[in-house]
C-alpha positions in Angstrom: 45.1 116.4 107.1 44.3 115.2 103.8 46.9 113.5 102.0 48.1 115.4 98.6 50.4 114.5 95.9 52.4 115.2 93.3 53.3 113.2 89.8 56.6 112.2 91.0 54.6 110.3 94.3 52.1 108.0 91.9 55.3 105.5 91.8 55.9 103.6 88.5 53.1 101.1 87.1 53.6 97.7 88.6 55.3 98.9 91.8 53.4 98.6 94.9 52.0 101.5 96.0 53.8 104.5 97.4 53.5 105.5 100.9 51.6 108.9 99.4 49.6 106.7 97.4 48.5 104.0 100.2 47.7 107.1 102.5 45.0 108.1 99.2 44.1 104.9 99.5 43.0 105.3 103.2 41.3 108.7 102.8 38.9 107.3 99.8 38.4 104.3 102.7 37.6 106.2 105.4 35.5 108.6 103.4 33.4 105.5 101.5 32.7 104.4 105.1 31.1 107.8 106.3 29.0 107.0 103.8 28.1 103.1 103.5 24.3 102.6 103.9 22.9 98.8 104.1 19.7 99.9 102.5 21.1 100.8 99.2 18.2 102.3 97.0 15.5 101.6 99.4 16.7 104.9 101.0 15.1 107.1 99.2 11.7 107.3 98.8 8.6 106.9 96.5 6.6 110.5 95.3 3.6 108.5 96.6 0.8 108.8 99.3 1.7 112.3 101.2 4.4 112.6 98.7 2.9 112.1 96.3 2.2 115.8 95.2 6.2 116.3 94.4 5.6 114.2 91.5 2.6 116.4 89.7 3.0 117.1 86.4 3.2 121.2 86.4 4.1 121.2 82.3 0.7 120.1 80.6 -3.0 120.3 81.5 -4.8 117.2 82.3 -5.8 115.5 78.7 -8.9 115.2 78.1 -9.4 112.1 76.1 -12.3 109.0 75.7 -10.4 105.5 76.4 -9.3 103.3 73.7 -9.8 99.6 73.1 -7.8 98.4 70.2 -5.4 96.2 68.2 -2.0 97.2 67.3 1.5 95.9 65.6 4.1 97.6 68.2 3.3 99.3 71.5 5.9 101.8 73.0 6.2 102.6 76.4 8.0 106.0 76.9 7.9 109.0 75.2 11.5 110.0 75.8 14.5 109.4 72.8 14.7 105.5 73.5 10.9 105.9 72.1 11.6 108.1 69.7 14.2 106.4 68.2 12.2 103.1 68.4 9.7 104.4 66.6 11.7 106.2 64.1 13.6 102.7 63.2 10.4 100.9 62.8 9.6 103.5 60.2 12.2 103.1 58.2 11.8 99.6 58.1 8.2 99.6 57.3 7.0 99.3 60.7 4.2 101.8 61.4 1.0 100.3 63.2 2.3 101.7 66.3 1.3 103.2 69.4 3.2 105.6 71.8 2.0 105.9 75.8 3.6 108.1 78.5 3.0 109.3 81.7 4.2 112.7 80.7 2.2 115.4 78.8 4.7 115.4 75.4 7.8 114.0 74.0 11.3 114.3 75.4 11.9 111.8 78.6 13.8 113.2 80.9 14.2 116.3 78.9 10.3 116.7 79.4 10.7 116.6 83.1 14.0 118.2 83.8 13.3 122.5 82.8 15.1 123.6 86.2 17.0 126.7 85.4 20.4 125.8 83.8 19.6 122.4 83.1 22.1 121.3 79.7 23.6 118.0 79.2 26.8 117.1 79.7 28.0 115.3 76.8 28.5 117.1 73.4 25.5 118.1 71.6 26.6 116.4 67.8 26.6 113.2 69.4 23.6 113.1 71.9 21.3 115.3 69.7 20.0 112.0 67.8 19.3 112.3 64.1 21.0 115.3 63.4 21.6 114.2 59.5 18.1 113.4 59.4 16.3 116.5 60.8 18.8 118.4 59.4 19.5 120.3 62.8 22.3 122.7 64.3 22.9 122.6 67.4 23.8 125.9 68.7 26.9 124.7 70.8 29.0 122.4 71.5 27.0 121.5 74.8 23.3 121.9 74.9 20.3 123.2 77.3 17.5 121.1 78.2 14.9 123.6 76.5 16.9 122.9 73.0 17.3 119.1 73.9 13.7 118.9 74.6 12.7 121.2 70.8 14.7 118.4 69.2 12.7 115.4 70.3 9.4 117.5 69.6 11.2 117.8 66.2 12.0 114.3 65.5 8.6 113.3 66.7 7.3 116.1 63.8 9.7 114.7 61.2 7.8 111.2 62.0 4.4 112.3 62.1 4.1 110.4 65.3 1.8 112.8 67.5 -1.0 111.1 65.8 0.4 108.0 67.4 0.7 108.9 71.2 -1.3 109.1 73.9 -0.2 111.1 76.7 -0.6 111.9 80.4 -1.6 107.7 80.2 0.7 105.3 82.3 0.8 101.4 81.5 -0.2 99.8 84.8 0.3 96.1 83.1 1.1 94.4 80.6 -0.5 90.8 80.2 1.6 87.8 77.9 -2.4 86.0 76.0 -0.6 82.7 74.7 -4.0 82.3 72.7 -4.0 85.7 70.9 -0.2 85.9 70.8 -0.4 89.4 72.0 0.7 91.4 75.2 -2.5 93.0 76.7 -1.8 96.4 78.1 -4.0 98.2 80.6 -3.4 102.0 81.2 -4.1 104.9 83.8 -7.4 106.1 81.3 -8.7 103.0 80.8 -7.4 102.0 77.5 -7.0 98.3 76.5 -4.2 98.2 74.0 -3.3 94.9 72.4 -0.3 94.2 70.6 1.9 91.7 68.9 5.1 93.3 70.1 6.2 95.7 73.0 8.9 97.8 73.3 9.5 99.1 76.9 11.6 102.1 77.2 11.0 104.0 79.9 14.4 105.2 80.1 16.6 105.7 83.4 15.9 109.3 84.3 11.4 109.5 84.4 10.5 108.2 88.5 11.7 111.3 90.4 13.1 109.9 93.9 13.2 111.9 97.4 16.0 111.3 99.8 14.6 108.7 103.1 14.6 111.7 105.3 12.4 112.1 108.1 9.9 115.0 108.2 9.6 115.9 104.4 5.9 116.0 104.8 6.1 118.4 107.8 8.0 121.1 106.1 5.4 124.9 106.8 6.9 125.8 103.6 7.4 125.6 100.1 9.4 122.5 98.7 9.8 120.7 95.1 11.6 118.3 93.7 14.1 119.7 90.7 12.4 118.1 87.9 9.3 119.5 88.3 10.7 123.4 89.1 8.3 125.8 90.7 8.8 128.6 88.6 5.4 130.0 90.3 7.0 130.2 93.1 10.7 131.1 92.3 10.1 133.6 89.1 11.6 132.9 85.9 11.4 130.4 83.1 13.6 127.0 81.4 15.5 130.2 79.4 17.6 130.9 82.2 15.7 134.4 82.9 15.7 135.5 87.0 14.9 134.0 89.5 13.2 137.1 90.7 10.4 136.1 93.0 13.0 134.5 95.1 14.7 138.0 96.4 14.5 138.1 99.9 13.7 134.2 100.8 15.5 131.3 102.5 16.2 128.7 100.0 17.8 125.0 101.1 18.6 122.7 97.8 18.9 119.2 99.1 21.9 117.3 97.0 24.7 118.1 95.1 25.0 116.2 91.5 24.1 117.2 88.1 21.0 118.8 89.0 22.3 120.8 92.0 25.5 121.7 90.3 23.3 123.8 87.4 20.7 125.3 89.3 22.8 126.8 92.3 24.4 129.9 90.3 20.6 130.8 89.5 19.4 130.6 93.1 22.6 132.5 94.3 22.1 135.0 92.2 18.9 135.8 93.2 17.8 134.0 96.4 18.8 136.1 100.0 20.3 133.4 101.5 21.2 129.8 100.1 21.9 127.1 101.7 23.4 123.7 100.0 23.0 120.5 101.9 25.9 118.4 100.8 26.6 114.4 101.7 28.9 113.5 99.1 30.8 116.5 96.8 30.4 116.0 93.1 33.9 116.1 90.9 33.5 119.3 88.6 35.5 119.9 85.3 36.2 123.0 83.6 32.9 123.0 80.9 33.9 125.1 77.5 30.9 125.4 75.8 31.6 127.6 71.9 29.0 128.1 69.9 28.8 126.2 66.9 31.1 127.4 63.9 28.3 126.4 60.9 30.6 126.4 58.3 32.8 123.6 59.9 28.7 121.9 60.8 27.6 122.6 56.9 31.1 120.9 55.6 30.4 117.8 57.4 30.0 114.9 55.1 27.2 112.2 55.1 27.6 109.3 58.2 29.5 112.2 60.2 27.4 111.5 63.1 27.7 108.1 63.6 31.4 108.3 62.8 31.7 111.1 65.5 29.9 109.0 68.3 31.8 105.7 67.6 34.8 108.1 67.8 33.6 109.2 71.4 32.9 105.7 72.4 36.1 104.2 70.7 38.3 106.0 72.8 36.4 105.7 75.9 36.7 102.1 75.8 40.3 102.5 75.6 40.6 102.1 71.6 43.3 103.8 70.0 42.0 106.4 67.3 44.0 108.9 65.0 41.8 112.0 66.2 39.7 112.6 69.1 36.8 114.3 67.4 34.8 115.1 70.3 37.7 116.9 72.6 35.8 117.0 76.0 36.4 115.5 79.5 35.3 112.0 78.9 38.1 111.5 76.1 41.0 113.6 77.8 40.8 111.4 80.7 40.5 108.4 78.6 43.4 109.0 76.1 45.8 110.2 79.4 44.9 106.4 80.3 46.3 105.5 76.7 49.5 107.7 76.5 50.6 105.9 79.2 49.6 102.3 78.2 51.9 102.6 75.3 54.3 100.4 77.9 52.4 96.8 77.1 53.8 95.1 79.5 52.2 97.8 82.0 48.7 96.1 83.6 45.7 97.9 82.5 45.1 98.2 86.2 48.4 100.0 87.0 47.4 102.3 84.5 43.9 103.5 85.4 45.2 104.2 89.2 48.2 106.4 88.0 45.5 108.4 85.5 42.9 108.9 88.0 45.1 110.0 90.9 46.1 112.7 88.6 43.1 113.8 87.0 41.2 113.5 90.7 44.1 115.6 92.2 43.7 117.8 89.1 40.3 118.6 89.9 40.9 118.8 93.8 43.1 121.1 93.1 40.5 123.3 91.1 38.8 123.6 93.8 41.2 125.3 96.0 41.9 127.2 93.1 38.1 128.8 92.9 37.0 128.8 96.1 38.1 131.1 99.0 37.5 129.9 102.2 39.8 126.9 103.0 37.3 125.0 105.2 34.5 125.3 102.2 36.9 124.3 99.8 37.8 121.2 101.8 34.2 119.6 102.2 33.5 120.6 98.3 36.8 118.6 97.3 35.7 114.6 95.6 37.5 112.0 98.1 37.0 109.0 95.1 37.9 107.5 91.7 36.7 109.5 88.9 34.7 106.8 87.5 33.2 106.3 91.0 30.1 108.7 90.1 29.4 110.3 86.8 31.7 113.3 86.8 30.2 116.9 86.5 31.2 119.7 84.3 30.3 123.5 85.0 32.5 127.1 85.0 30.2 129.0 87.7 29.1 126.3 90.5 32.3 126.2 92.5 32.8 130.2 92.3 28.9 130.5 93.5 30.9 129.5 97.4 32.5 132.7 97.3 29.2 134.5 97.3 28.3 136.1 100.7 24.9 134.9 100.7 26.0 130.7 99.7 26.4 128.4 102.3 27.8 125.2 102.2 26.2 122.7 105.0 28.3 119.5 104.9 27.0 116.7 106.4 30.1 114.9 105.9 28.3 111.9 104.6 25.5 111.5 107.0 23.1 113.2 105.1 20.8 115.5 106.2 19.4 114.5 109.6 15.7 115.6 109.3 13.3 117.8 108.1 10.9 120.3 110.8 7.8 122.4 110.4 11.1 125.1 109.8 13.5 124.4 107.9 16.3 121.7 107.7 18.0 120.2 110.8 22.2 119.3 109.7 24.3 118.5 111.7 22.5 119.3 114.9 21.6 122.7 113.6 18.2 123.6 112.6 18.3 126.2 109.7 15.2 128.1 109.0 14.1 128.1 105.4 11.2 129.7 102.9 11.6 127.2 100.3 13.3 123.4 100.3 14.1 121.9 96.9 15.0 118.0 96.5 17.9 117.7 93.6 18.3 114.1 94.7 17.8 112.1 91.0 16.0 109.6 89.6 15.3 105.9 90.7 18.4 104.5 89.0 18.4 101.1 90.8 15.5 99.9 92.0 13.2 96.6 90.7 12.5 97.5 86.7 9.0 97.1 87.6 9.1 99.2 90.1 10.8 101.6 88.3 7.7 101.8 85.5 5.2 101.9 87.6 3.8 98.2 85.4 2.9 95.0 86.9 4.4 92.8 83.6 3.6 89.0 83.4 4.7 86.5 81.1 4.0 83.1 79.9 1.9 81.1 82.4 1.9 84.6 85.0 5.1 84.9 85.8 6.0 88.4 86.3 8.9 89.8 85.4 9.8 90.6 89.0 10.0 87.1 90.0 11.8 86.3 86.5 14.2 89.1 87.6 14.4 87.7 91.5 17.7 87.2 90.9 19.3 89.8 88.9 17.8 90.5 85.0 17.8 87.5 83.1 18.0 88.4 79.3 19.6 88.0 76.1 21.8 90.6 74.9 20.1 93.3 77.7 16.8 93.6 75.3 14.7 90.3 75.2 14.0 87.7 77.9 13.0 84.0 78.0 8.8 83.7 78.8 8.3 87.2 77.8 7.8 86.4 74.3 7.8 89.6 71.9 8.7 91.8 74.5 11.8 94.1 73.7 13.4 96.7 76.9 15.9 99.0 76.5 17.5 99.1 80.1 21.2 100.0 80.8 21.4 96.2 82.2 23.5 92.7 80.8 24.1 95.9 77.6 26.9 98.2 77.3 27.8 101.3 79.1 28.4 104.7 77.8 27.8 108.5 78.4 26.2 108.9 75.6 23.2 107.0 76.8 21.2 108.0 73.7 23.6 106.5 71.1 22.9 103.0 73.0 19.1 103.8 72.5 20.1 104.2 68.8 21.5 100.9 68.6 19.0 99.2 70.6 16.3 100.9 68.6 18.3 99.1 64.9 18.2 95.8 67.0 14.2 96.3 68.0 13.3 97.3 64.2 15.2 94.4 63.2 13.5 92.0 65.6 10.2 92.7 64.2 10.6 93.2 60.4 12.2 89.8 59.8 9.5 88.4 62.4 6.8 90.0 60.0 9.1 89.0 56.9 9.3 85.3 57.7 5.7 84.9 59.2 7.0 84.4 62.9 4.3 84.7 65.3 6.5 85.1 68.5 10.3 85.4 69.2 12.4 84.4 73.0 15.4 83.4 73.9 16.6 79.7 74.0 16.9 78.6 77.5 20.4 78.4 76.8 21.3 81.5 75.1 19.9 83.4 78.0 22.1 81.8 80.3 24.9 81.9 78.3 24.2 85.4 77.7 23.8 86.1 81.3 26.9 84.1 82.7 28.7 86.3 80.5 27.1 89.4 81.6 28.1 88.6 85.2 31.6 88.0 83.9 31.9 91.4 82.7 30.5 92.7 86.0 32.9 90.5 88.2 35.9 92.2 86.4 35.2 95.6 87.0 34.1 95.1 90.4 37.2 95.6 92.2 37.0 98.9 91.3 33.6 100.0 92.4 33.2 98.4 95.2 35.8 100.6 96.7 33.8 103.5 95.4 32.1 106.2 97.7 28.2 105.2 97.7 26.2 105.9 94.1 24.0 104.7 91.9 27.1 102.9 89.9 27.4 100.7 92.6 23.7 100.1 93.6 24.8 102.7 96.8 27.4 100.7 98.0 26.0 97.2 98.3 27.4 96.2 94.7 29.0 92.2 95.2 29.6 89.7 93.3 25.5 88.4 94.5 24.7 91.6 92.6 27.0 91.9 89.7 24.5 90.0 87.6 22.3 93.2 87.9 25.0 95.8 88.1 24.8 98.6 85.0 28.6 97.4 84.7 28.0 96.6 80.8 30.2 95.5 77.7 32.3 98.4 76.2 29.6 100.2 73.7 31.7 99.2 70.6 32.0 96.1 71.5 28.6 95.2 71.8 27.3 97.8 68.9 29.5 94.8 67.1 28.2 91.9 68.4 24.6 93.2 67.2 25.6 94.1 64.3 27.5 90.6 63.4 24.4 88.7 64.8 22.0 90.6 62.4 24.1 90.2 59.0 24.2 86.4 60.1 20.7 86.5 59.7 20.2 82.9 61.5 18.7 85.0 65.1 21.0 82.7 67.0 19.6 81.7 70.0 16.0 82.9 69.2 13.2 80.2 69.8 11.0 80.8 66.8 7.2 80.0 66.5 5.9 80.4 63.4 2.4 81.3 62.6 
């Protein structure tokens, strides 16, 4: 029986803990064990050789384009809103010889990708939607769909002119440091040689689909994709939520059960004859009010509102007290619970977070009974972890869609899935016979960076950054390493931490612009750390890591805690950041110091 409790059982801060909240303890034990897997992110598998059709690009026709030798101030790898931004920052400080490459067909990142049916974003559209002064742009709710996400990078990529700058459906394979020319030498999937002084990779987290390590994919008779590139050939309907109508009467089997999963269910269900979900580990899921936007409280905002709004968001996540919470979601209620009771200070911090997330997990247990009908369904759908242990998941029709007579819930009970035949799906023993299998499993979160873009990068004397990176990422301030002269990243690693990933881009993007104006201002031909300020930089990166990993490593399995095997060997690579105002700070101190402290400068 699973253990349950009320308020009154948490115990006050600084006790030990309650027998109720010991036997929690347990349960979250035991269930992370079901689940413990020693091959971390090299479970899941590459959309390569036989696999490799799952990856396709179904959006845009093959680009027909002659290749390009040439010579250029700034190269950007990614397309998504870390390039965007990028560029859009290199404008504005007079910046502009620059070229744009992605692998996909357009703009957008992950927005590009990601048009399954009910795809939005979980954090509030007037903080995420970047450059919303600038493009002058209403969002038309509080939270947003993919196809408007995806309308608003095409726009800011209008509003820059940059189109003429980008070449798409073209993957950098490498990137080459030329000590004599001072440039990084790019090679790309069409045969372009692009040289340039600076590179800025940002290939974002969300771009190289991933497919769970299951046996058998390839054998499947029948149809199968992976969610970010949606069939709607084969299912009916379109990225505007209309039916799913070519689906009546078939079998369908979605394989996972985060984000993805969560958004396209109530689509299938409604349409699909019988539906079968293939759960390992349940997903938490919030309550997700969503009005539409009131424009005349939008059109009375004053100038700065944005950025006041998202340092609001991330203020308050990072447990600073704030007069108003102006963004009134699920991140910040669970936050500011943390901070109504750490008005005690002589309560731990630690103390505090426990009490808070027993409640809001029990909270959200408790929902599910709540919703869903059958008691044994409602039991494997309930999260058995902290709430910061995975990235928590908001929607109002997923849980209800287990009370349909045609959704079934196959919980492996954190096995996974145990192989895939010429039929269907075998779970549990049990082989169920299926028309149509589709893999919501994610993104490669975790895996070596170069890996992860596809790009064979070498430095100074050909040392590539994967045996730089042997280790754990070796950088200062998460954006610029030692030996990799003039080459800028934007990665969620040695950086800050935040939902609102694209507000880091944001500031990463100032920091990049910054980089290179004052290098082209005060004639510097190249710009790397010091040997000391990366270590520095790194030490205190793994300090950061080392104090929050109590926490995770008693997390059920997830790309937070590189699937389980996060340690203090591993902290040094672990996306277990600074608090995002923190470091937005730091930045923003270094640059009005103007002295690029620990930057090893050659001039020309």
């Amino acid at each position: 029986m699973a253990p349950s409790l009320e308020v009154e059982d948490l115990g006050a801060p600084a006790t030990k803990p309650t027998s109720a909240v010991k036997a929690l303890d347990d349960k979250y034990r035991e269930e992370r064990d079901k689940r413990l897997n020693n091959s971390g992110s090299s479970q899941f598998r590459e959309a390569k050789g036989e696999l490799a059709r799952f990856a396709i690009d179904p959006w845009t026709e093959e680009i027909v384009r002659d290749s390009v030798n040439e010579d250029v101030e700034v190269l950007i790898v990614g397309g998504g809103f870390g390039g965007l931004l990028a560029a859009t920052r290199l404008i504005e400080v007079g910046v502009d010889d620059i070229r744009i490459v992605d692998k996909a067909g357009d703009f957008g990142g992950v927005w590009y990708w990601n048009r399954y049916p009910g795809v939005e974003c979980d954090t509030e559209a007037y903080i995420y939607l970047p450059l919303l002064e600038e493009t002058k742009y209403v969002p038309a709710a509080k939270f947003a769909p993919g196809a408007e996400i995806h309308a608003h990078a095409l726009n800011i990529a209008k509003m820059n002119n940059l189109q003429s700058k980008a070449h798409f459906r073209t993957e950098a394979l490498t990137l080459t440091w030329s000590d004599s020319l001072a440039r990084w030498v790019a090679t790309t999937s069409r045969g372009d040689t692009i040289r340039a002084r600076f590179v800025i990779s940002a290939i974002g987290i969300l771009h190289k689909l991933h497919l769970p390590g299951i046996q058998g994919i390839e054998k499947f008779a029948g149809h199968s994709f992976h969610s970010s590139r949606w069939d709607f050939a084969y299912t009916g309907g379109d990225r505007f939520n209309s039916p799913l109508d070519k689906i009546r009467g078939k079998r369908i089997g979605i394989v996972g059960t985060g984000a993805s999963s969560i958004q396209a269910l109530p689509h299938l269900a409604r349409s699909g004859a019988e539906v079968y979900v293939f759960q390992r580990t349940p997903s938490s899921v919030d309550a997700k009010p969503n009005p539409p936007t009131d424009r005349t409280w939008f059109e009375s905002l004053k100038p700065g509102w944005q950025d006041h709004r998202a340092d609001n968001f991330e203020r308050i996540l990072s447990g600073q007290p704030q007069d108003i919470d102006l963004v009134n979601d699920g991140w910040t209620h669970f936050m500011l619970s943390m901070e109504a009771l750490g008005k005690d200070s002589s309560t731990p911090k630690d103390d505090i977070l426990k009490k808070v997330d027993i409640k809001a997990m029990e909270s959200l247990r408790s929902r599910v009974e709540e919703i869903v009908k059958d008691k044994e369904t409602a039991e494997a759908l309930k999260p058995w972890y902290g709430r910061l242990c995975k990235r928590p998941c908001f929607h109002n029709e997923y849980l209800d869609c287990f009370n349909y007579p045609n959704v079934h819930l196959i919980h492996t009970d954190g096995k996974g899935v145990d192989r895939i035949s010429e039929k269907g799906v075998v779970s549990n023993g049990k082989e169920y016979e299926l028309d149509c299998i589709i893999y919501a499993t994610g993104f490669d979160w975790g895996t070596d960076y170069s890996q992860r873009a596809n790009m064979t990068i070498k430095g100074r004397n050909g040392l590539t950054l994967t045996e730089k990176w042997e280790d754990g990422p070796s950088t200062l301030h998460g954006i610029i390493g030692r030996d990799f002269p003039n080459l800028l990243t934007f990665t969620h690693l040695q950086s800050s931490t935040s939902p609102n990933y694209t507000h880091l881009l944001s500031e990463r993007s100032k920091h990049a612009a910054y980089l290179i104006s004052e290098a082209k201002k005060r004639g510097i031909r190249t710009i790397e750390p010091t040997k000391d300020a990366e270590a520095t930089w790194v030490k205190k990166m793994e300090d950061v890591a080392l104090a929050r990993l109590g926490y995770f490593k008693e997390c059920t399995p997830g790309y937070l805690n590189a699937e389980g095997t996060l340690s203090p060997s591993t902290a040094r690579g672990a996306s277990l950041g600074l608090d995002s105002p923190v470091y937005n700070e730091m930045l923003d101190k270094w640059r009005k110091a103007g002295t690029m402290e620990g930057i090893e400068i050659d001039r020309v």
